[in-house]
C-alpha positions, 0 to 999 in steps of 0.5 A, spaced: 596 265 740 600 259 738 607 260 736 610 254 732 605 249 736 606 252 743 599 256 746 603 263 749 599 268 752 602 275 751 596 279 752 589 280 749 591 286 746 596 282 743 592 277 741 588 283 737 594 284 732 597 278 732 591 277 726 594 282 722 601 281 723 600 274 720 598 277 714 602 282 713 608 283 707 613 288 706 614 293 701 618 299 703 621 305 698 628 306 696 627 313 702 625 308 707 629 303 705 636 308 707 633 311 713 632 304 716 640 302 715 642 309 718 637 307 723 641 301 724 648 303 723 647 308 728 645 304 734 649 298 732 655 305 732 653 307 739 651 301 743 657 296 741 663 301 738 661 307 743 668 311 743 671 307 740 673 311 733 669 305 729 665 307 722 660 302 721 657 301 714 651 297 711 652 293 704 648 295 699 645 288 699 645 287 707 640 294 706 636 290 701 636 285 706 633 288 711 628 291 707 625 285 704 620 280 704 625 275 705 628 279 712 622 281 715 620 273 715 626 272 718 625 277 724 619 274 725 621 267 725 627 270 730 621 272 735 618 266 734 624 263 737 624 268 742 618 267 744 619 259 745 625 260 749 622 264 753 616 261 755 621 254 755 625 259 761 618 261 765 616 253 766 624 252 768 623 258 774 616 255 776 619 247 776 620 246 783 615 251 785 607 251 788 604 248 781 598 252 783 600 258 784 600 261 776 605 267 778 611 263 778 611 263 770 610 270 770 614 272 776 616 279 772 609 280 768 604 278 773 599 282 770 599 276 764 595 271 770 590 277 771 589 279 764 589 271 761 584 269 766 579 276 764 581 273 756 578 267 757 572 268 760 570 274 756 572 279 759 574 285 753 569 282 748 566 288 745 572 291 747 575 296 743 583 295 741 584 302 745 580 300 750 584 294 751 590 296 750 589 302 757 586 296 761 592 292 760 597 298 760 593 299 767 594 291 770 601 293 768 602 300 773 599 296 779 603 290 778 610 293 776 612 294 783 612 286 783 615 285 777 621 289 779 622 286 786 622 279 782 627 281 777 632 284 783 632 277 785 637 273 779 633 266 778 627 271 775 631 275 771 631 270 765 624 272 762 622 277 757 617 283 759 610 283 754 608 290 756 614 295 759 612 300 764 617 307 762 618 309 770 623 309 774 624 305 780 630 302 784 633 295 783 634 294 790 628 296 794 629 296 801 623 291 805 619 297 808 618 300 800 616 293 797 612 291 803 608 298 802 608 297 795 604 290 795 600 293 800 598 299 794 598 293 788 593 289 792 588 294 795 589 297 787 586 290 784 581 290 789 578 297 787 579 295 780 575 288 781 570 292 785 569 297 780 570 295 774 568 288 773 562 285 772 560 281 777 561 274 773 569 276 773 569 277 780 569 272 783 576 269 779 579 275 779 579 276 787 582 268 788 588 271 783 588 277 788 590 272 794 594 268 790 598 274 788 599 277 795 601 269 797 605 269 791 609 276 792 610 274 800 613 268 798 619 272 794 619 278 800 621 273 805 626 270 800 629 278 798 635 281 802 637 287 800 645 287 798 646 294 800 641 293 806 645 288 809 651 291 808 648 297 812 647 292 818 654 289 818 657 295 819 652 297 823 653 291 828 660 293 829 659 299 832 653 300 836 655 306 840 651 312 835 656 317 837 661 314 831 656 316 825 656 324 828 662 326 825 661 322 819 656 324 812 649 325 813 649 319 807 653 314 810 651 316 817 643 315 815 645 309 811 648 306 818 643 309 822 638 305 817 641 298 817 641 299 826 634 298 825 631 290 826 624 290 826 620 283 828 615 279 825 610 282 830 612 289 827 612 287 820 604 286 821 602 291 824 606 295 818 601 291 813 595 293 817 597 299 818 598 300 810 591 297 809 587 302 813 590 307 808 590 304 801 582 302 804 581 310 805 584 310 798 578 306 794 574 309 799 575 316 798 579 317 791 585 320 790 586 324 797 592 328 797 591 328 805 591 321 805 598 320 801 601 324 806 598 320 812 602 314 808 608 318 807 608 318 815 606 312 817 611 309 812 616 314 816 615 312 823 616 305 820 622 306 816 625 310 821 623 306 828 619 313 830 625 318 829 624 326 829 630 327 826 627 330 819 634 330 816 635 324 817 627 322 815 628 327 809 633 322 806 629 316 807 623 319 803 628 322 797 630 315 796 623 312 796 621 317 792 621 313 787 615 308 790 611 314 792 611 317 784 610 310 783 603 309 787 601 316 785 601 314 778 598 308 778 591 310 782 591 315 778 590 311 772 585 307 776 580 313 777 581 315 771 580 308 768 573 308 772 571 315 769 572 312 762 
């Protein structure tokens, strides 16, 4: 869509309505018109004078402003001016990055790329808003995981998200869960090229695929967890493991974690490993024994093979959030495939 002579692409779902916004005036009863101030009033009251024994109150005329036509296109030109710096910050973070990787403008909304290429190539045409809506919903699940690894990093932050995803997931990710989160993304936007594309889509669609795993692996290299290296510093003073006995199982497998190195050879061999599974997964469905066999094999790795089921417990309680995650999202892809 063009926003005041500048082409912003925010999905084809939004391209759909954006019509009908355009057109579209205000014309609001005396009811609503007071239940959108109180609205505000109690927003405003809660987020920034919380606790503060502050009344706030809006006039008769700020009402009547918020409610009128005058108001509403003003908000919109507010958007509009959102949007423009927004799209101005996104070619700011890809200035000094590979020109050919379309990612770096939408490192937080990766589905964006994929999406914008179907869109071009007249992918939903005949498609209807629902049907549009749940495919890109279901771009944004799989790439999410992504989107949130790059927001962890303070450079990538500056961006606006087109299409939240209302799930829980941890800020600062350890390497072993984004590493198997990438692997989940990628075999999840193969299955959904496979299976759900036309053939004349596929082959564009699979060159982003390679993109996005280059992509996602450059900012992988790039992150280290703050909580991780702190693991590892303290960890590096004391390398006798007779000194984390006594201590709480928190703070013992915390250190015990950050006593783990892993090679580049070990880190491979990982990815590999996760890559058989997430194959099962495309080829066998949502298999609940093969979620356990990546839970395992995402133990053995994290853990550096340890029995100690306490200590094996608490790494999984902390990933649990990825694992909800996955499992979310290839449902959502079978159930886009039965559709």
């Amino acid at each position: 869509m063009q926003i005041n002579g500048m082409n912003i692409f925010m999905g084809a779902y939004a391209e759909r309505i954006k019509n009908g916004l355009d057109q579209r005036t205000i014309s609001i009863s005396k009811e609503k018109t007071e239940e959108a101030a109180a609205y505000v009033e109690k927003a405003l009251h809660s987020s920034v004078f919380q606790n503060q024994g502050v009344k706030v109150s809006i006039s008769k005329e700020g009402m009547d402003f918020l409610c009128s036509e005058e108001g509403f296109q003003k908000m919109k030109q507010d958007g509009a001016d959102l949007f423009i710096k927004n799209e101005i910050q996104k070619k700011e973070n890809a200035k000094d990055k590979n020109p050919d990787d379309p990612f770096w403008e939408n490192t937080i909304n990766q589905w964006l790329v994929f999406s914008e290429m179907l869109y071009n190539n007249g992918f939903y045409t005949g498609m209807t808003d629902e049907e549009v809506d749940q495919f890109e919903d279901t771009l944004a699940h799989i790439t999410y995981g992504m989107d949130c690894l790059s927001r962890s990093q303070n450079q990538y932050t500056m961006q606006m998200e087109f299409r939240p995803v209302k799930e829980k997931y941890k800020f600062f990710q350890s390497e072993s869960e984004a590493i198997a989160g990438l692997e989940s993304s990628v075999a999840a936007l193969r299955y959904l090229s496979d299976s759900l594309l036309p053939e004349e889509h596929r082959e564009g669609f699979n060159q982003l695929i390679d993109k996005y795993y280059q992509h996602n692996n450059e900012v992988l290299s790039e992150y280290d967890n703050p909580m991780e290296a702190i693991g590892r510093t303290i960890a590096g003073m004391h390398s006798d493991e007779s000194f984390f006995s006594h201590r709480t199982s928190e703070y013992k497998y915390t250190l015990r974690l950050g006593m783990i190195e892993k090679s580049e050879q070990e880190k491979k061999a990982y990815r590999q490993g996760l890559q058989i599974l997430f194959e099962k997964m495309k080829n066998n469905g949502n298999d609940a024994s093969i979620w356990e066999q990546i839970k395992e094999y995402f133990l053995d790795y994290s853990t550096d093979n340890s029995n100690d089921g306490g200590f094996r417990n608490y790494v999984y309680d902390d990933a649990e959030y990825l694992f909800s995650h996955m499992k979310s999202c290839w449902s959502r892809l079978f159930a886009l495939g039965m559709d």
